[in-house]
C-alpha positions in Angstrom: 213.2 235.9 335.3 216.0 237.2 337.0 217.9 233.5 336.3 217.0 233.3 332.8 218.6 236.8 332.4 221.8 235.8 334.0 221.6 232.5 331.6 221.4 235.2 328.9 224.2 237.5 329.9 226.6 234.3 330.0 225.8 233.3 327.0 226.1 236.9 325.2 229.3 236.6 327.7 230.4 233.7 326.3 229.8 234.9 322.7 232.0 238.1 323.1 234.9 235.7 324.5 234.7 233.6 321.5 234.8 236.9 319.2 237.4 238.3 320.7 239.8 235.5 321.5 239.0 232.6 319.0 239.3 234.6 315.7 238.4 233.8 313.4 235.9 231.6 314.7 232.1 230.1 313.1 228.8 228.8 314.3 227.6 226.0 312.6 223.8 226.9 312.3 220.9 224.1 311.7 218.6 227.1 311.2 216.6 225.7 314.0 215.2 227.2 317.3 218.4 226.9 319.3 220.6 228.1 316.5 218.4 231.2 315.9 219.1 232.2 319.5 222.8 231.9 318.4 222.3 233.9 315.5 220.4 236.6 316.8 223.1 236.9 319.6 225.8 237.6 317.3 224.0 239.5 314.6 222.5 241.8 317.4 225.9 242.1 319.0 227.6 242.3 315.2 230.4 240.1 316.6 232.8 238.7 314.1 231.9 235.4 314.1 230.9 233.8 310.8 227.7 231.8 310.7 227.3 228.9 308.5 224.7 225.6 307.4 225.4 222.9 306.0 222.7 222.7 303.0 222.7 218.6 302.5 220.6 218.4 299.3 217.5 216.7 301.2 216.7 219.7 304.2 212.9 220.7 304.5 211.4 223.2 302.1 210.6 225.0 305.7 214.3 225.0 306.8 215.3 226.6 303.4 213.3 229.1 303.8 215.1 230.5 307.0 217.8 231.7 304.6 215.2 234.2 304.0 214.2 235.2 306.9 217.9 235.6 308.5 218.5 238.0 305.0 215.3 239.8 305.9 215.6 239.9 309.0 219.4 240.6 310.1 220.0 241.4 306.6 222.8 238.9 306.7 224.3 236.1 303.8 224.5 232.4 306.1 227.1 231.2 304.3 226.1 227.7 302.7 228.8 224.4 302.7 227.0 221.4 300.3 228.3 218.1 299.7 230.6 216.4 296.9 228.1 216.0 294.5 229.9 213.0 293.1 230.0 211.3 296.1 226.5 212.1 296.4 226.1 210.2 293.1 228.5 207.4 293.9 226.2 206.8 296.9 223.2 207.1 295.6 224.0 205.1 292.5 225.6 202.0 295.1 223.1 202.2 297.1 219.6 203.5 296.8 218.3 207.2 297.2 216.9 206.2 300.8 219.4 203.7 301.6 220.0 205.3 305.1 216.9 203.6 306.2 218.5 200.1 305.7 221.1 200.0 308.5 222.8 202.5 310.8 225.7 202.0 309.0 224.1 203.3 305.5 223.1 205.9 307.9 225.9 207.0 309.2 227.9 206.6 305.4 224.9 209.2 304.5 225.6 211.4 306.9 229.2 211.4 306.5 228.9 212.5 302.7 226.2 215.3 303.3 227.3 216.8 306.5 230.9 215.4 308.1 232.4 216.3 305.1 231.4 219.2 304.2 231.6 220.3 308.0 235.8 219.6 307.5 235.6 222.9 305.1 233.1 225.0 306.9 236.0 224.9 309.9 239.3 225.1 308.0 241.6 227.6 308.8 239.0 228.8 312.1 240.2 228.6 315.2 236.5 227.6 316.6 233.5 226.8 316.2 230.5 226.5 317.9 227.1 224.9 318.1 223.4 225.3 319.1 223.7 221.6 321.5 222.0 221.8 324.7 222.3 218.7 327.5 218.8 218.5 327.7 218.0 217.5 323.7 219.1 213.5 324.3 221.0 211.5 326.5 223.8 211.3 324.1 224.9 215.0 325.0 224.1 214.8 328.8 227.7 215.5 329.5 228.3 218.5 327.6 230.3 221.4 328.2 230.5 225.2 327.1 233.9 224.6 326.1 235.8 221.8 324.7 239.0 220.9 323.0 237.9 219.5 320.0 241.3 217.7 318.9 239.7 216.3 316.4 239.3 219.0 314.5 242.5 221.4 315.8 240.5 223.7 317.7 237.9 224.9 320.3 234.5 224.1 320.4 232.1 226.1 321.9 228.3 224.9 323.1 227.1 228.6 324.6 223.7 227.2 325.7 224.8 223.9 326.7 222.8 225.0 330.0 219.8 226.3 328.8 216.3 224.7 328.7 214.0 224.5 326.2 211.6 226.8 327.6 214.9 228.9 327.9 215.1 228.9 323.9 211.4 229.7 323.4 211.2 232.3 326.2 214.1 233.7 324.3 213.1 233.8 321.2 209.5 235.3 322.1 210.9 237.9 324.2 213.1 239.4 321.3 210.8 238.5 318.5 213.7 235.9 317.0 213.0 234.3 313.4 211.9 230.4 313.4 211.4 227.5 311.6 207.9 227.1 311.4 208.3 223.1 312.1 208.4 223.5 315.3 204.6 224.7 315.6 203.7 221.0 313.8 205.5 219.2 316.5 209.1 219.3 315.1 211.7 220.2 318.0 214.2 218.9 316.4 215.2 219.1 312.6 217.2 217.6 310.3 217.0 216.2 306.7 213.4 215.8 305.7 213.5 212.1 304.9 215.3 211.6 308.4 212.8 213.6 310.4 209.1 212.9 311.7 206.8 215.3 314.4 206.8 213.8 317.4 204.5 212.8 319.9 203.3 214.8 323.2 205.8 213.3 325.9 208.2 212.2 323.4 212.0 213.2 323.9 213.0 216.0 321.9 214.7 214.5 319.8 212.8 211.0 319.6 211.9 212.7 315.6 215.6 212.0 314.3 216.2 208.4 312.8 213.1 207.6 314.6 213.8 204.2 313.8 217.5 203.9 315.2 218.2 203.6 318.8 218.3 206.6 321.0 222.7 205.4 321.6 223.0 205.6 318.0 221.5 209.2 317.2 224.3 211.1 316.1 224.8 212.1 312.5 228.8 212.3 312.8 229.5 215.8 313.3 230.2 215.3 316.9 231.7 211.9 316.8 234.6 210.3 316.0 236.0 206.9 315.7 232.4 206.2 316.5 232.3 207.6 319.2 230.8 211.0 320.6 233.2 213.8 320.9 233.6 214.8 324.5 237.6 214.5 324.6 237.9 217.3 326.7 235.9 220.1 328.8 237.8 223.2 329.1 236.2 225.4 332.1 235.0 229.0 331.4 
């Protein structure tokens, strides 16, 4: 116990830092487990750090219904960024409602529509964001840090629980009585679009439920990649 507090105070830490010397900075919340640690964090601590979701078009009925709960709750507006709907309809139109499932490039052209794009003009004008990613959710973010340079987008990136388990998350949330998607009690730890995510199976990597039919090398949906590949240009030390 007396670890998991410490992994709490950096993180609150952390948070304050970002508050204080990254405005105006935002967190890019999924509305899942490890986000709502985020946002209860920040609303708790009322720092000034804008929280955000990207609302695709195609998110679970489930995941919607956090927007609630966060207003009832925290009594606090997530602001919401949606995509171009005319390149929604271009896409669609070209290639099929569900043509993601086709290829990883139809995928990833999905993706980029839906959430890259509309991630460009959550962050304009911030000078950071950060994320909900931990090191143990896939092998794809084993090397994360707290803090990177994110060049790609002119600013700081911050991954406060980058450390933390996922017991971590749950003990969290349990002990402070934290808002959460219901999912996760049918065997979702990880959630995304609802066409794009399945429950998974006891045993199963965390996120083994996201494109379930891609390649565990290939599971990103853009947000942290550029150039194809993920963005880990460089780790900045706390």
């Amino acid at each position: 116990m007396a670890d998991f507090n410490a992994l709490v105070a950096a993180t609150q830490a952390t948070l304050s830092r970002i508050g204080s010397d990254f405005s105006p900075a935002v967190f890019a919340s999924s509305l899942a487990a490890e986000d709502m640690v985020l946002t209860d964090m920040i609303l708790r601590a009322k720092l000034p750090i804008t929280i955000f979701s990207l609302e695709t078009g195609r998110l679970h009925r489930e995941t919607l219904g956090m927007l609630d709960r966060i207003r009832e709750t925290y009594d606090y507006e997530v602001k919401l960024f949606k995509p171009e709907q005319s390149a929604v309809d271009a896409y669609v139109q070209q290639h099929g409602l569900n043509a993601f499932y086709d290829s990883v490039e139809m995928r990833k052209e999905c993706c980029r529509i839906r959430k890259v794009e509309p991630l460009k003009r959550a962050l304009a004008g911030n000078k950071a964001w950060i994320t909900g990613q931990r090191r143990a959710q896939s092998t794809t973010r084993a090397e994360l840090a707290v803090q990177e340079d994110d060049a790609a987008h002119g600013m700081a990136k911050f991954n406060p629980l980058a450390d933390w388990s996922e017991e971590d998350v749950w003990n969290y949330i349990r002990s402070n009585n934290v808002p959460y998607n219901p999912l996760h009690d049918k065997g979702y730890p990880s959630i995304g679009c609802e066409p794009c995510t399945r429950a998974i199976q006891p045993g199963e990597d965390v996120r083994a439920g996201r494109w379930w039919w891609e390649n565990p090398e290939s599971k990103e949906c853009g947000l942290h990649v550029v150039d194809g590949k993920l963005v880990r240009i460089k780790s900045v030390a706390n």
